[in-house]
C-alpha positions in Angstrom: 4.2 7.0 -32.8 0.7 6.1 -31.8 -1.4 3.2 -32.9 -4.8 2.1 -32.2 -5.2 -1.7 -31.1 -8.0 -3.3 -34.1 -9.7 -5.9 -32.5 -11.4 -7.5 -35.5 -8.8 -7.0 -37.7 -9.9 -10.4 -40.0 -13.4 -9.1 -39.8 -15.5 -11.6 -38.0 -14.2 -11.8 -34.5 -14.1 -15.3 -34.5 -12.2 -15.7 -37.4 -10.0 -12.7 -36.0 -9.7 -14.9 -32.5 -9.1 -17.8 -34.3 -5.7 -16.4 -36.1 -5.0 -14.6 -32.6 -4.7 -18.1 -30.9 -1.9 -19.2 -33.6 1.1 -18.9 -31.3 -0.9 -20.9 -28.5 -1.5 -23.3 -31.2 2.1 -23.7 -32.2 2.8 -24.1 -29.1 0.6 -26.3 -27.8 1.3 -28.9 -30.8 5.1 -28.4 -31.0 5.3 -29.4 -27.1 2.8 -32.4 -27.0 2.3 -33.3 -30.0 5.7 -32.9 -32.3 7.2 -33.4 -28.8 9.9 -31.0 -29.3 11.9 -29.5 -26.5 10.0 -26.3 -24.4 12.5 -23.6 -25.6 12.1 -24.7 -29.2 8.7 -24.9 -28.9 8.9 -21.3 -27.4 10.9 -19.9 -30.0 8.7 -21.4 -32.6 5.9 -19.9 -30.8 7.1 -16.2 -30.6 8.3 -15.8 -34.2 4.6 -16.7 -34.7 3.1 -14.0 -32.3 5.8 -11.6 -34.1 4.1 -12.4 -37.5 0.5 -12.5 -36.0 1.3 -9.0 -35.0 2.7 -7.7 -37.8 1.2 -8.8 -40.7 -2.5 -9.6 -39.5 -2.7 -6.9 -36.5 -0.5 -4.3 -39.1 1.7 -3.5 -35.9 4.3 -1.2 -36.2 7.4 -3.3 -36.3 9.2 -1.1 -33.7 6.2 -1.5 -31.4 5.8 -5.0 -32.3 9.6 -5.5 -30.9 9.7 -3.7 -28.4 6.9 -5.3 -26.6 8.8 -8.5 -26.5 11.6 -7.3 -25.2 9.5 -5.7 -22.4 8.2 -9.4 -22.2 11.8 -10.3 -21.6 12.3 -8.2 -18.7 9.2 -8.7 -17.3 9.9 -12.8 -17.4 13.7 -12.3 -15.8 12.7 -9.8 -13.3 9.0 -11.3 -12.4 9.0 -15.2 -12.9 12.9 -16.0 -13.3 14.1 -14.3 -10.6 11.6 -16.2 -8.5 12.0 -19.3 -9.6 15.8 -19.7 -9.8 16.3 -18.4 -6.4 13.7 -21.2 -5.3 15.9 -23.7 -6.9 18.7 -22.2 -5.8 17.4 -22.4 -2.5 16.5 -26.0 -2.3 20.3 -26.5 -3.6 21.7 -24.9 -1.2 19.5 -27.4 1.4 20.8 -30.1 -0.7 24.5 -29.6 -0.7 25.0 -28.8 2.8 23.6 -32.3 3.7 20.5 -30.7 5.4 18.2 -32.4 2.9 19.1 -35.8 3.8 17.5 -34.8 7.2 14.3 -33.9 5.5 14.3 -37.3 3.9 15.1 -38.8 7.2 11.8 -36.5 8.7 9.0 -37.1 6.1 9.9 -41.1 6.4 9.2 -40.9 10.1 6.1 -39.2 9.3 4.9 -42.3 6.6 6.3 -44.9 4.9 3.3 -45.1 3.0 3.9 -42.9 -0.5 0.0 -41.8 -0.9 0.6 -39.8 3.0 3.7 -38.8 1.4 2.1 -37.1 -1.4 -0.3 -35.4 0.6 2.2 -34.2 3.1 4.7 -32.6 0.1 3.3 -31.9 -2.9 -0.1 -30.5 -1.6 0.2 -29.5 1.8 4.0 -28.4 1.9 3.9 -27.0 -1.8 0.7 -25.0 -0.6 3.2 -23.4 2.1 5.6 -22.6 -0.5 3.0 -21.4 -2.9 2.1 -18.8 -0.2 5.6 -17.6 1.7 7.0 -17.1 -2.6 4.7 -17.9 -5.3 6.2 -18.4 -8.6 7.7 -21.8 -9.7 9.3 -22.5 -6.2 6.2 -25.2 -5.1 6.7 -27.0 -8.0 10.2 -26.9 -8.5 11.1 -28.1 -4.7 8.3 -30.1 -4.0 9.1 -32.3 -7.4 12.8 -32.2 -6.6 11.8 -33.2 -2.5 9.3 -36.3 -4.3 12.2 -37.5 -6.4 14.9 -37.7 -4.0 12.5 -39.4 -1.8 12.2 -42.2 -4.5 9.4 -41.1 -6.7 9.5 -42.1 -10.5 11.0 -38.2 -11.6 8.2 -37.8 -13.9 5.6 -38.4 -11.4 6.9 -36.8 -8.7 6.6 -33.4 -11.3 3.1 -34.6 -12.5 2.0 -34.9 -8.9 3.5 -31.1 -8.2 1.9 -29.8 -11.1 -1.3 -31.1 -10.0 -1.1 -29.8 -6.9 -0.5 -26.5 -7.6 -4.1 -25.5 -7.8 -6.0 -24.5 -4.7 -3.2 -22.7 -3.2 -2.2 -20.4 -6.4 -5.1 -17.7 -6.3 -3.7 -16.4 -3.2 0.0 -17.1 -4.1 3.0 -15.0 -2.9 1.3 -13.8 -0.1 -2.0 -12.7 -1.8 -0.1 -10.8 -4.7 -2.5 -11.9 -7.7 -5.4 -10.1 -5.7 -3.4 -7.1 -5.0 -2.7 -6.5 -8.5 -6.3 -7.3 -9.6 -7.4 -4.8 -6.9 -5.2 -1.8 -8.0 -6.0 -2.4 -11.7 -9.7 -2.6 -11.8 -10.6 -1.0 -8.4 -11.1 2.3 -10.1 -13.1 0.8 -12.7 -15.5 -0.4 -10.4 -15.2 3.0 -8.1 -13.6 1.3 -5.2 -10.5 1.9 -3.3 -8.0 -0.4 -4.3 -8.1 -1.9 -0.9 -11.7 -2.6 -0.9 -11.9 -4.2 -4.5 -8.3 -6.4 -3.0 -10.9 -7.5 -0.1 -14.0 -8.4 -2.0 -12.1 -10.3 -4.7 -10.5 -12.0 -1.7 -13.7 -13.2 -0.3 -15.4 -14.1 -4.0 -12.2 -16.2 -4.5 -12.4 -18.2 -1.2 -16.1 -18.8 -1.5 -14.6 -20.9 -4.7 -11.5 -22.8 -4.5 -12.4 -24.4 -1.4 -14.3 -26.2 -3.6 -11.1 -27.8 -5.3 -9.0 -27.9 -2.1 -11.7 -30.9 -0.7 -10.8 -32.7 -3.7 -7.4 -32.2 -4.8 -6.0 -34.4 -2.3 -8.4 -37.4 -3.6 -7.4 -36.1 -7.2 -3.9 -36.4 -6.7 -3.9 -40.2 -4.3 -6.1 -41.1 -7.6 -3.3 -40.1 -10.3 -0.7 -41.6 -7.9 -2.3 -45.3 -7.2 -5.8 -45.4 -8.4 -9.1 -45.3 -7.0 -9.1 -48.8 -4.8 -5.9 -47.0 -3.2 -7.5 -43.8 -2.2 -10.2 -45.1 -0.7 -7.5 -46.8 1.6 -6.2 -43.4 2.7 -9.9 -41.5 2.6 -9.0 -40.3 6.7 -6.1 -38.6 5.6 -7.7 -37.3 2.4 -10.8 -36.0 3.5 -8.2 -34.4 7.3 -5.9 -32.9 4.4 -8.7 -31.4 2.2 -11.4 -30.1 4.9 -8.0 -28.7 6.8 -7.0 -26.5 3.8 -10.5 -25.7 2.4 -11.6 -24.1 5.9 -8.9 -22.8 6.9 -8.8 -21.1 3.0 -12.6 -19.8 3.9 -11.8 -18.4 6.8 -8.8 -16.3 6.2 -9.7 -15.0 2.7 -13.1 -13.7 4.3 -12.1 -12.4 7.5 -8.2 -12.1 8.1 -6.1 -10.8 4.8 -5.7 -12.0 1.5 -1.9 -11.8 2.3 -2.0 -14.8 4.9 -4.7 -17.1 3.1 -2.4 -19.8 2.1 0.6 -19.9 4.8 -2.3 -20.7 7.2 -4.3 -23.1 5.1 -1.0 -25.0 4.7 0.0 -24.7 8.3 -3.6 -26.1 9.3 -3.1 -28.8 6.6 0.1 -30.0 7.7 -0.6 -29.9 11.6 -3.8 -32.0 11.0 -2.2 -34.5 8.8 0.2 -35.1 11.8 -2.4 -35.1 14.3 -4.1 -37.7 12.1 -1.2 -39.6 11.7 -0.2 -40.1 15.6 -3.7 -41.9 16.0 -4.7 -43.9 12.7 -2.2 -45.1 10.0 -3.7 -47.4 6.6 -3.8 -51.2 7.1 -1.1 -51.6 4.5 1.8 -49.6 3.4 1.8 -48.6 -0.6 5.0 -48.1 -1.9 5.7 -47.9 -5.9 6.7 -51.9 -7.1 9.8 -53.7 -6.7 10.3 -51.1 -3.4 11.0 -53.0 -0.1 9.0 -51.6 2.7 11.3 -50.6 5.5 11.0 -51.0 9.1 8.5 -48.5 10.7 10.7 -46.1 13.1 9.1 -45.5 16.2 10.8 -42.2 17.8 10.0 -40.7 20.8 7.9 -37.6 20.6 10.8 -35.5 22.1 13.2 -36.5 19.7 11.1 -36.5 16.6 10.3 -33.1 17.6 13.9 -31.7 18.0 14.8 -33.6 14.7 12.0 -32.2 12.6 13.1 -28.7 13.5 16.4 -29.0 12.8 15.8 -30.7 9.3 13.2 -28.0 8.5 15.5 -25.2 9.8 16.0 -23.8 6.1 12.5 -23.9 5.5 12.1 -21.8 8.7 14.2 -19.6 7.8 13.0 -18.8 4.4 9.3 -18.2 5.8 10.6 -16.0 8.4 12.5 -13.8 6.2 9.4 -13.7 3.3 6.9 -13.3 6.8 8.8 -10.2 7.5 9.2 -8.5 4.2 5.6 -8.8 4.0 4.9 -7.5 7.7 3.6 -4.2 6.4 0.9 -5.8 4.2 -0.1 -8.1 6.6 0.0 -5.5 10.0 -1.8 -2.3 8.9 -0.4 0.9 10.8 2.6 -0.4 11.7 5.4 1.8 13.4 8.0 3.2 11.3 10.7 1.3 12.6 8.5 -2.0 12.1 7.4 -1.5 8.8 9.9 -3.4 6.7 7.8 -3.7 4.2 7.9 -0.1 3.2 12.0 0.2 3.8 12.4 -2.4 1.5 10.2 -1.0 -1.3 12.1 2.4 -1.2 14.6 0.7 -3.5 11.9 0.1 -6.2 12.4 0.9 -9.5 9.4 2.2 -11.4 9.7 3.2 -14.9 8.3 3.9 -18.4 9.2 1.4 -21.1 10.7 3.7 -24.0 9.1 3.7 -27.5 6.1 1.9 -25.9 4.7 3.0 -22.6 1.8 4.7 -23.9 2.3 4.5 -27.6 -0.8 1.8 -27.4 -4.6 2.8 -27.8 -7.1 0.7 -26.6 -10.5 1.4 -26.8 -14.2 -0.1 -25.7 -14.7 -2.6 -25.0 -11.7 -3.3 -23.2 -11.6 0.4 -21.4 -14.4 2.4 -21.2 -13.2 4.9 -23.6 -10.4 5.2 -25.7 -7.1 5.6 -23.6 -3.4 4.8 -24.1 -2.0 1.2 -22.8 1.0 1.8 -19.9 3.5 0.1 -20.2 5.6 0.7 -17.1 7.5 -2.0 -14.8 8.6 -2.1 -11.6 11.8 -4.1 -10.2 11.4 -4.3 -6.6 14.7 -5.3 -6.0 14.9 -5.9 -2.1 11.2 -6.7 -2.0 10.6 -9.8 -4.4 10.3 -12.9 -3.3 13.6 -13.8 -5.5 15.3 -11.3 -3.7 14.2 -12.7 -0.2 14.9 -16.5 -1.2 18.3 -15.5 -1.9 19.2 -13.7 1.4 17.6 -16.8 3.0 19.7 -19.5 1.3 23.0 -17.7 1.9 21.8 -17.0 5.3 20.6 -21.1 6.0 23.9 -21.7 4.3 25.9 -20.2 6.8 23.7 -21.2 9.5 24.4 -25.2 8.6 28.3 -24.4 8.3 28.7 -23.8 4.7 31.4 -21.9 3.4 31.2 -18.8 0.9 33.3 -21.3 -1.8 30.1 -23.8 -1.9 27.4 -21.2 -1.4 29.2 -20.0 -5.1 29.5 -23.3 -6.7 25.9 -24.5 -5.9 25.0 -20.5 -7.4 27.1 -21.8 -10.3 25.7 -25.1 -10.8 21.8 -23.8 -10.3 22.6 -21.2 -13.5 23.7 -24.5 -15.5 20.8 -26.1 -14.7 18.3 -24.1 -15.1 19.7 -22.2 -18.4 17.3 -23.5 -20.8 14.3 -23.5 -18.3 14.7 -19.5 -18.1 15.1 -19.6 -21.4 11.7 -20.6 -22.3 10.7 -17.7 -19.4 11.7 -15.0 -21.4 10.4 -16.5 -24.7 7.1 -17.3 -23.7 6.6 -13.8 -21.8 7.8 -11.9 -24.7 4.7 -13.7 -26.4 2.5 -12.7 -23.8 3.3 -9.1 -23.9 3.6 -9.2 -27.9 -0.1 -11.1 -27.8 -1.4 -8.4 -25.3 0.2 -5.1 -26.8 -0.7 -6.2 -30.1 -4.6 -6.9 -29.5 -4.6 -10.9 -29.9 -5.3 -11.7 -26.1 -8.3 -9.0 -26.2 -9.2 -10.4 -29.4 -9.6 -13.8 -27.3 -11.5 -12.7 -24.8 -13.8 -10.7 -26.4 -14.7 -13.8 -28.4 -15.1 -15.7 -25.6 -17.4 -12.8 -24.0 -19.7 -13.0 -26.5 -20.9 -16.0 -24.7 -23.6 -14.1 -23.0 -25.2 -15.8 -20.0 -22.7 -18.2 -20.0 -19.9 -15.9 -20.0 -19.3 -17.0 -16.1 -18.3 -20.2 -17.3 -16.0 -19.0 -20.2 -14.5 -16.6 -17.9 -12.7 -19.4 -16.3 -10.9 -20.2 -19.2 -10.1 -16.4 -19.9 -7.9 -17.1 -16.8 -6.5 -19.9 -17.9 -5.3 -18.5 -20.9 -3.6 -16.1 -19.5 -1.9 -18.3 -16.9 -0.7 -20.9 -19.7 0.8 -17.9 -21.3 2.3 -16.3 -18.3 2.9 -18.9 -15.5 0.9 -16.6 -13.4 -1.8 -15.7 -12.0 -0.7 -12.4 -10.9 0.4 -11.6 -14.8 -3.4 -13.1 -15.8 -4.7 -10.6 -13.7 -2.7 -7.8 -15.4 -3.6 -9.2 -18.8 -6.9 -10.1 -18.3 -8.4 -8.8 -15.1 -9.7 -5.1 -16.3 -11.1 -6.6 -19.9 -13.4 -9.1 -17.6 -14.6 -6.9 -15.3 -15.2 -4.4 -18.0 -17.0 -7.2 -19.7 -18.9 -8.2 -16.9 -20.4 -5.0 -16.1 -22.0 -4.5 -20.2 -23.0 -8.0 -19.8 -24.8 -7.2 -16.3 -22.9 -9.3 -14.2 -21.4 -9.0 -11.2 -18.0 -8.0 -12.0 -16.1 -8.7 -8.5 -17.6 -12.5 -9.6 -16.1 -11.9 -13.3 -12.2 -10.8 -11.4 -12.5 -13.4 -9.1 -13.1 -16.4 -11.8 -10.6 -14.7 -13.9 -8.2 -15.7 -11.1 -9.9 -18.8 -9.4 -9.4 -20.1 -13.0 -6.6 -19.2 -13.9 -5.0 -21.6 -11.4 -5.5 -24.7 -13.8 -3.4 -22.7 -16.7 -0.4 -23.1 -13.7 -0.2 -26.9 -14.6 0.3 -26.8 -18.3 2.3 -23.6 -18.5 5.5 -24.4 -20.6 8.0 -22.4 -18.0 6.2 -24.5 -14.7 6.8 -27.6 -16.7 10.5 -26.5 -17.7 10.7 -25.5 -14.3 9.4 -28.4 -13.3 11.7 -31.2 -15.7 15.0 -29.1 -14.8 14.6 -29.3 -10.9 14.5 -33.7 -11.2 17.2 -33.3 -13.9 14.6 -34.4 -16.8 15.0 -31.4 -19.2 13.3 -32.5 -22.6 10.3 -33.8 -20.7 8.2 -31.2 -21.0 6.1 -32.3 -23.8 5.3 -35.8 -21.8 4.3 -33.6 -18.8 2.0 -31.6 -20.9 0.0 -35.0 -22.0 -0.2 -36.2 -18.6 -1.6 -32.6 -17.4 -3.7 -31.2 -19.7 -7.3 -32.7 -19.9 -7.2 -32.6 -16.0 -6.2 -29.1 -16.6 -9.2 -28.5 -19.1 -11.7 -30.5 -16.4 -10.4 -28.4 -13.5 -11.0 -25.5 -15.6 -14.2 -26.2 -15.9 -15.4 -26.7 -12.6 -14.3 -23.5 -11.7 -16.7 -22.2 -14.2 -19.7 -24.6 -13.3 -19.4 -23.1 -9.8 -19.1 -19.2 -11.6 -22.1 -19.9 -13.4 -24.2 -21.4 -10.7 -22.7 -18.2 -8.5 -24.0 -15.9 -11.4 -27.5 -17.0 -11.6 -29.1 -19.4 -8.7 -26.6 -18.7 -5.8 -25.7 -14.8 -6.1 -25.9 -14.5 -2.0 -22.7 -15.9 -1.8 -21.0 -13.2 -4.3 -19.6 -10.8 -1.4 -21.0 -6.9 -1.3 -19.1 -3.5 -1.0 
């Protein structure tokens, strides 16, 4: 069976995008508006991408089905894996006592919640952003926030928020890879070379959000008058990340951008911290402020590495799985990166792999749609997070019985948060095989000199759909260079908004916030989440494609050449 993708299929491609959004619609109001539950809403959602597909696309129904259950795959394998191995992780920390030490840490650092905020959700989450990707920074950091004595919501809210800047060069640098391999050729570069440029196009943009994020976030947290109370550690936290970002995406790898922004970030928050602290200590009302502790350097020092020892070891164990991509021309017996991808699994999906036509404008000519996966099973961060919680486990004295029983208790947990992965990927994919997401962004193409500025929100599509930025780069990625290049612009500028803006989809995508409500123990919540994130979502959004547009027109120098 092949078919040919119809892009218009109601006739005027508005009208035609307009039907295409349907499931996004149903979505969107069932979780914040009918405030039903995120796997409901999901459900609801994918029997409508099932009936967009068949009855206004006239997909075959085998096709049709069997592109959502490649969605399902893709969701357990690429997101869920991930992300319950994250939680799983932070369990693990939690049940062998170790968290308590963490606690015990971040209040020596401040008392004051506003430094607490900066030090966890953006700086900290930024580290965990980079070492895994995924849901793990917003899972932990949230869970970290609320055990600390954050209102649950909040704490999520200020998780969400924060993972922005940080997301473009997630999982060390992944989303950049994959938008390097897939449109590389398109644009006659080596994969390599395209991975580099979009790299540097990124970084010359999110900085941007890293200076203010950290404001953002003291603002949602305690207001205006309280930020300006902090504005040293802000403005330390912010210009910390946002250089450090610059420099690394430009001139070190991709694959290292964010584990060094957030090391920078952190290290200069404490430096900050051992000289200047705010006049007054803002806690949430009705807490007590507790005593300051003053500990001596020495013994705050040994503390903090024992407490973090978890933490150490999972970025060690992620560091060296991704030696290879960060070390080029590594020795054999260095390269673990390349032993650990020989047990890669990379196959056809049967009945649709190919089965798909697409034609211009979304490839240059007509050509069958892949639809192959690939289940790195030793190399994914899920994969790694596991090894490293049995391994900090065992290293803080628990015993195989608990190790089981937290794996247990993480499954209960999380069973209605992976759920809603594997529902709303099987839309994706259904969406994407079907012709609705290239419906979308060929509408929003049609923009014409403003197509910088919608391109953002291309991205964002796709990451509200997906939960990442990696899969919005798959989706998305060749369809805006390809766009960009009819449209005479730059099309390394077109990739790199397609990425820099799909960041703000992370904070309103329905498997973050289930991710997200599980970790505090607030399942049900999603839909509140949703209302508290989504016009900042929309505004963030549109920044990024302000400073595309202005890059597109009056400040092209700083768009990187091959």
């Amino acid at each position: 069976m092949t078919w040919i993708q119809d892009y218009q299929p109601a006739g005027a491609l508005w009208v035609s995008a307009l039907l295409a959004a349907l499931p996004i619609i149903v979505l969107l109001v069932a979780l914040g508006v009918v405030r039903f539950s995120a796997h409901l809403s999901a459900a609801l959602a994918l029997v409508t991408a099932l009936g967009v597909a068949l009855l206004l696309y006239r997909m075959p129904a085998a096709l049709a089905f069997d592109s959502a259950a490649m969605g399902v795959l893709f969701g357990v394998w690429s997101v869920a894996w991930i992300a319950f191995h994250a939680v799983y992780f932070h369990n693990v920390t939690v049940a062998t006592g170790r968290f308590d030490s963490i606690k015990r840490v971040l209040a020596g650092f401040s008392e004051d919640r506003r430094l607490q905020a900066l030090l966890i959700a953006f700086s900290f989450g930024a580290l965990l952003e980079g070492v895994a990707g995924g849901g793990s920074p917003i899972a932990i950091t949230a869970a970290m926030m609320a055990a600390l004595g954050f209102p649950p919501v909040k704490a999520v809210v200020l998780a969400l928020l924060a993972n922005t800047a940080p997301v473009a060069f997630g999982g060390l640098g992944n989303p950049l890879i994959v938008l390097g391999r897939l449109t590389g050729p398109i644009m006659h570069l080596k994969p390599d070379q395209a991975t580099d440029l979009f790299s540097a196009m990124v970084g010359r943009q999110v900085p941007v959000l890293a200076l203010i994020i950290p404001a953002f976030l003291v603002v949602v947290l305690a207001g205006w008058k309280r930020m300006l109370e902090v504005w040293p550690a802000v403005l330390t936290a912010g210009l910390a990340f946002a250089a450090m970002q610059f420099v690394a995406s430009n001139y070190i790898s991709a694959s290292l951008v964010d584990v060094l922004a957030a090391l920078t970030a952190m290290a200069a928050l404490w430096i900050l911290t051992r000289f200047w602290q705010p006049a007054t200590v803002w806690r949430f009302d009705g807490e007590e402020v507790a005593a300051a502790k003053n500990l001596g350097a020495a013994q705050a020092s040994r503390g903090a590495l024992y407490a973090w020892m978890p933490y150490v070891i999972l970025i060690l164990a992620i560091f060296l799985s991704r030696i290879g991509t960060i070390f080029k021309n590594l020795p054999v017996w260095l390269d673990l990166t390349k032993l650990l991808h020989k047990a890669d699994w990379i196959f056809a999906w049967p009945g649709l792999h190919n089965h798909v036509v697409q034609h211009p404008p979304i490839t240059a000519k007509n050509a069958p749609y892949a639809a192959t996966l690939t289940i790195d099973f030793l190399f994914s961060p899920g994969t790694i997070a596991l090894i490293a919680a049995v391994i900090a486990g065992f290293v803080l004295g628990a015993r195989p019985k608990l190790l089981v029983a937290t794996y247990r208790k993480t499954l209960v947990q999380m069973r209605w948060a992976l759920a809603t992965i594997f529902m709303i990927l099987a839309i994706a994919f259904v969406m994407n095989y079907s012709g609705a997401t290239q419906t979308l962004g060929l509408a929003l193409a049609t923009t014409g000199v403003l197509f910088p500025l919608f391109s953002a929100y291309i991205g964002w599509l796709g990451v509200f759909l997906t939960g990442s930025d990696a899969s919005t780069n798959s989706l998305f990625g060749p369809m805006q260079v390809i766009s960009a290049q009819q449209l005479h612009i730059d099309p390394i500028l077109a990739g790199a908004t397609n990425t820099s803006g799909g960041v703000m989809g992370k904070m309103i995508s329905p498997q973050n916030l289930s991710i997200g409500a599980t970790a505090i123990g607030q399942s049900g919540k999603e839909g509140s989440l949703l209302r508290q994130t989504f016009l900042w979502s929309l505004l963030l959004t549109a920044v990024v494609g302000v400073i595309s547009l202005l890059q597109a027109t009056i400040l092209t120098a700083m768009i990187p050449a091959p």
